[in-house]
DOVEXSE-150356 format. One record per atom (N, C-alpha, C, O, CB): x negated, y negated, z. Coordinates in steps of 0.2 Angstrom, whole numbers, plus 5000, padded with zeros to 4 digits. Each point is the difference from the previous one (the first is absolute). Glycine has a CB too. Layout:
// residues N
XYZ ...
//
This chain:
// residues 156
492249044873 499850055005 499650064996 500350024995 500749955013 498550054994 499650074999 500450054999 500650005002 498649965003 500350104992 500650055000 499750035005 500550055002 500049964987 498950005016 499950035007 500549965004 500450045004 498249994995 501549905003 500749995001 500350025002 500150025006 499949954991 500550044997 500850024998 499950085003 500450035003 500049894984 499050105012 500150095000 500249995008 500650015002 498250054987 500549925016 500149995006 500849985003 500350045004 498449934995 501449984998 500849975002 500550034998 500550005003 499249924996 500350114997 500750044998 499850095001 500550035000 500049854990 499250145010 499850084999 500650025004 500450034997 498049985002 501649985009 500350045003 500949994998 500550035000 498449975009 501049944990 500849994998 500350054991 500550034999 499449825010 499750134987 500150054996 500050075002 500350044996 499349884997 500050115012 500050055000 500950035005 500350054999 498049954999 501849955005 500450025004 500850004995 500450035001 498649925011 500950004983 500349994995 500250094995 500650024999 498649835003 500150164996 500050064999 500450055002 500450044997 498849925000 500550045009 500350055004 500450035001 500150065000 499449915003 501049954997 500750005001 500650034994 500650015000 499049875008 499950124986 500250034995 499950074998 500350034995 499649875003 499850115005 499650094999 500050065006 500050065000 498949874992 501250025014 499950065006 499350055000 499850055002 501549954997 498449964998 499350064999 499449964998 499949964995 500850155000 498949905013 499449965001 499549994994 499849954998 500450095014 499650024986 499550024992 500349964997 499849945001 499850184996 501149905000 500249964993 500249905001 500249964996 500350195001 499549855010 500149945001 499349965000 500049944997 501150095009 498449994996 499349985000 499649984994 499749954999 500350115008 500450004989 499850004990 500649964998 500050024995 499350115001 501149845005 500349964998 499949915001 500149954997 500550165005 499149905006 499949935002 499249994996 499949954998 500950045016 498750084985 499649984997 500249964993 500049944999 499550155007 500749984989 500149974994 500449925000 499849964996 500350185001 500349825008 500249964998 499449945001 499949964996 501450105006 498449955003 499149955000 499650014996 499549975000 500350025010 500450064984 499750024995 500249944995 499649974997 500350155006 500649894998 500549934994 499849955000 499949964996 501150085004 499149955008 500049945003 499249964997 500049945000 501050105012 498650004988 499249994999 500049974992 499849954998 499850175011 501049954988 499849994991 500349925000 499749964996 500650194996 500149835012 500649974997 500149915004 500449954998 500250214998 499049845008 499749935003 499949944995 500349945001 499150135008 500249954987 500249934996 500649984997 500349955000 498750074997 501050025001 501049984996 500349985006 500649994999 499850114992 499549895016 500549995006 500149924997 499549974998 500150125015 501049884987 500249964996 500449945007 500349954998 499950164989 499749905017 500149965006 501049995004 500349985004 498349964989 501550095000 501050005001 500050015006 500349965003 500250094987 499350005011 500350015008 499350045004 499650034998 502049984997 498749975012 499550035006 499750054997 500350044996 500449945015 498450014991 499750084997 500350065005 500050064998 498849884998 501350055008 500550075005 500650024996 500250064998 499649885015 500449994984 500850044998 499750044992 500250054997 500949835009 498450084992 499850044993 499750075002 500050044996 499649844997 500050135013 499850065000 500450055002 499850064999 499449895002 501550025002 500250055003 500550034992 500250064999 499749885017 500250014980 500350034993 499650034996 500250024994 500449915005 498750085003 499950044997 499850065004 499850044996 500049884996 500250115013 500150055005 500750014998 500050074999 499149895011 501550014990 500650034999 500050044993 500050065000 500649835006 499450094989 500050014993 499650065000 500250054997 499949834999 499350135008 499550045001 500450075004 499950064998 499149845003 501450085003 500250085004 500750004996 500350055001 499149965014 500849954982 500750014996 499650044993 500550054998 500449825006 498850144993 499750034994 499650085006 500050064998 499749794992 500250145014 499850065004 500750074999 500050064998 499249845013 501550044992 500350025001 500350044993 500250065000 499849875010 499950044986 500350034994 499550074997 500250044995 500449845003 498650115004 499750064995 500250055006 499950064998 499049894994 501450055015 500150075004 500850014997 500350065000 498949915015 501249974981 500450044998 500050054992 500450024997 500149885012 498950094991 500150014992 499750085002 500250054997 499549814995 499750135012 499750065003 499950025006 499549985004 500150014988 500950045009 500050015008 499650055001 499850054996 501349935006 498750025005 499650025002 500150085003 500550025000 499249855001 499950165001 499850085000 499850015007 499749955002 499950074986 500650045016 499850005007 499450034998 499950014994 501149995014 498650034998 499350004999 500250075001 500550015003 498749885001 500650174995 499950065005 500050035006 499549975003 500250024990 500650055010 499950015007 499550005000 499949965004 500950104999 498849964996 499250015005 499749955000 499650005005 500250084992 500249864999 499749945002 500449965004 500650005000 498850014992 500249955010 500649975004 499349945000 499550014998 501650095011 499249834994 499849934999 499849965006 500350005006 500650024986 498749955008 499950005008 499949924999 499549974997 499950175008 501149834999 500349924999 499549975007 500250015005 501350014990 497849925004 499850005006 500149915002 499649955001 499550194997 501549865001 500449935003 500450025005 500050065002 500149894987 500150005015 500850005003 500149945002 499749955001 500350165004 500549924993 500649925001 500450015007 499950055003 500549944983 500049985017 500250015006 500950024996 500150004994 498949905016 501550134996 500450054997 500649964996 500450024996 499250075014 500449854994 500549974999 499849944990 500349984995 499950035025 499149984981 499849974996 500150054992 500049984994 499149955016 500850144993 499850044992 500850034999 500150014995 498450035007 501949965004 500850004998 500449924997 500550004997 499650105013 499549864991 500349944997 499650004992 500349964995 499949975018 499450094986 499750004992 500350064996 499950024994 498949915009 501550095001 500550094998 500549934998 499849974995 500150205016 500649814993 500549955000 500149974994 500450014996 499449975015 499549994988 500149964994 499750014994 500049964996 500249975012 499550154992 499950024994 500750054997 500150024994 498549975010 501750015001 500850034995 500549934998 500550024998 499750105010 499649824993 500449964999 500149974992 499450014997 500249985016 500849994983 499949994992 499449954999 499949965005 501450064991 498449994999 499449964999 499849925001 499549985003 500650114989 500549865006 499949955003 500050005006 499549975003 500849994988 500150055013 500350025005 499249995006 499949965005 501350124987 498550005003 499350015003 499449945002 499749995005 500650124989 499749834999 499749965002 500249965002 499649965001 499950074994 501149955006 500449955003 499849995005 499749955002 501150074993 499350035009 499850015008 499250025001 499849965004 501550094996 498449984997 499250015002 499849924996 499450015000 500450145000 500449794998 500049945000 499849965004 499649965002 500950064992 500350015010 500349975008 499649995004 499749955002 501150094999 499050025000 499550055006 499549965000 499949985006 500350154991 499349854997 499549954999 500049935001 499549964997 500450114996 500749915011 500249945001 500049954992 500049945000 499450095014 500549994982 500049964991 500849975002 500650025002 498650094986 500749835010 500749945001 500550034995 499950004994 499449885010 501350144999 500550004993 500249974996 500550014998 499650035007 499449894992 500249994995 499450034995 500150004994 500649915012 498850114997 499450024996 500350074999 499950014994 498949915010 501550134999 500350064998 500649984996 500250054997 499450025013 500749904989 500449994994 499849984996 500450004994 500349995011 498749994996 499749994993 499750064995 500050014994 499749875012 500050155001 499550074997 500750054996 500150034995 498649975017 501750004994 500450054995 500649974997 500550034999 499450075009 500149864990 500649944997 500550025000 500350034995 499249944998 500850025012 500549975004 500349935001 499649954998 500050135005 500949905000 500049925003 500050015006 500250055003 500449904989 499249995012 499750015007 500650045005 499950035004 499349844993 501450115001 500850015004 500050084999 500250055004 500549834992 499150124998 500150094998 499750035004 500150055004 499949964984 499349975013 499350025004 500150035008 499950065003 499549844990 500950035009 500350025008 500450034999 500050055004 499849865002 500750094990 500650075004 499850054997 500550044999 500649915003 498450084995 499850074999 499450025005 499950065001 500449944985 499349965017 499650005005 500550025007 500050055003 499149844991 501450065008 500450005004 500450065000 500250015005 499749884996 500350184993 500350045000 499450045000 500150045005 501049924992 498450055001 499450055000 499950005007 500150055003 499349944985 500549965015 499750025008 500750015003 500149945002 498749974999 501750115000 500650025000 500050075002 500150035005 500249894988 499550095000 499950084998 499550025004 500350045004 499849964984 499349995012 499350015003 500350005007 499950055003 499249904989 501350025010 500149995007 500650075002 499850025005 499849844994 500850164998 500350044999 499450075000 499950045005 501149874988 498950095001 499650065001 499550045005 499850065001 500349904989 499849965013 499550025007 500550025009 499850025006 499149864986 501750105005 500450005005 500350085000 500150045005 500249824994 499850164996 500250084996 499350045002 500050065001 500749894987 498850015013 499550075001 499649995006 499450035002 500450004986 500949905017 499650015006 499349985002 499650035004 501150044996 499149864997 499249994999 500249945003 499549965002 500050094987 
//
């Protein structure tokens, strides 16, 4: 497969992927970019092991897990009162409290579930986050638990 393709086929799901990791539309954008960046450098080496979905989405993982760690190294700064930001997306209310949801969730946790979301078969998410398939479902089946919980708590 091409890489105009893969880009077409997978873009929104990496992004949504992202998203589900960051809560924040910019940094999820430059995330799903940067990861079709890799995905571009790094197509020949695709070695056929496993589904190109499940290879891209490990490296979209790997990608917002290394994100995750330079905001821990350098956290970020508010901006000054006087500026202020002006976000020209929207999500519907229930959609942008569910990616609040699962951006407080622990990291695997996060892609575990923004996996789900993508319909990706749980055997190919136990592969990306290496797991065993059994482990997979009952952290899926308690994450959406949670999620369900949380949405019942804020009356959504």
């Amino acid at each position: 497969m091409e890489f105009g393709e893969l880009y077409k086929s997978y873009w929104q799901k990496i992004f949504r992927l992202c998203m589900g990791y960051v809560n924040d539309y910019d940094i999820a954008q430059d995330m799903a970019q940067e990861t079709f960046i890799i995905v571009w450098q790094k197509l020949h080496t695709y070695r056929n092991e496993a589904s190109i979905g499940t290879w891209i989405f490990r490296i979209a993982s790997n990608n917002c897990l290394r994100q995750i760690e330079k905001e821990k190294r350098f956290p970020k700064s508010e901006l000054p009162i006087n500026i202020t930001e002006e976000k020209h997306y929207s999500l519907e209310p229930q959609i942008q409290f569910l990616y609040k949801c699962i951006a407080e969730l622990p990291e695997t946790d996060r892609i575990i579930i923004s996996l789900e979301l993508e319909d990706v078969k749980q055997a190919e998410i136990a592969n990306i986050v290496g797991l065993s398939e059994a482990n997979t479902r009952v952290k899926i089946h308690r994450i959406k638990e949670k999620l369900t919980q949380k949405f019942k708590e804020n009356g959504q």
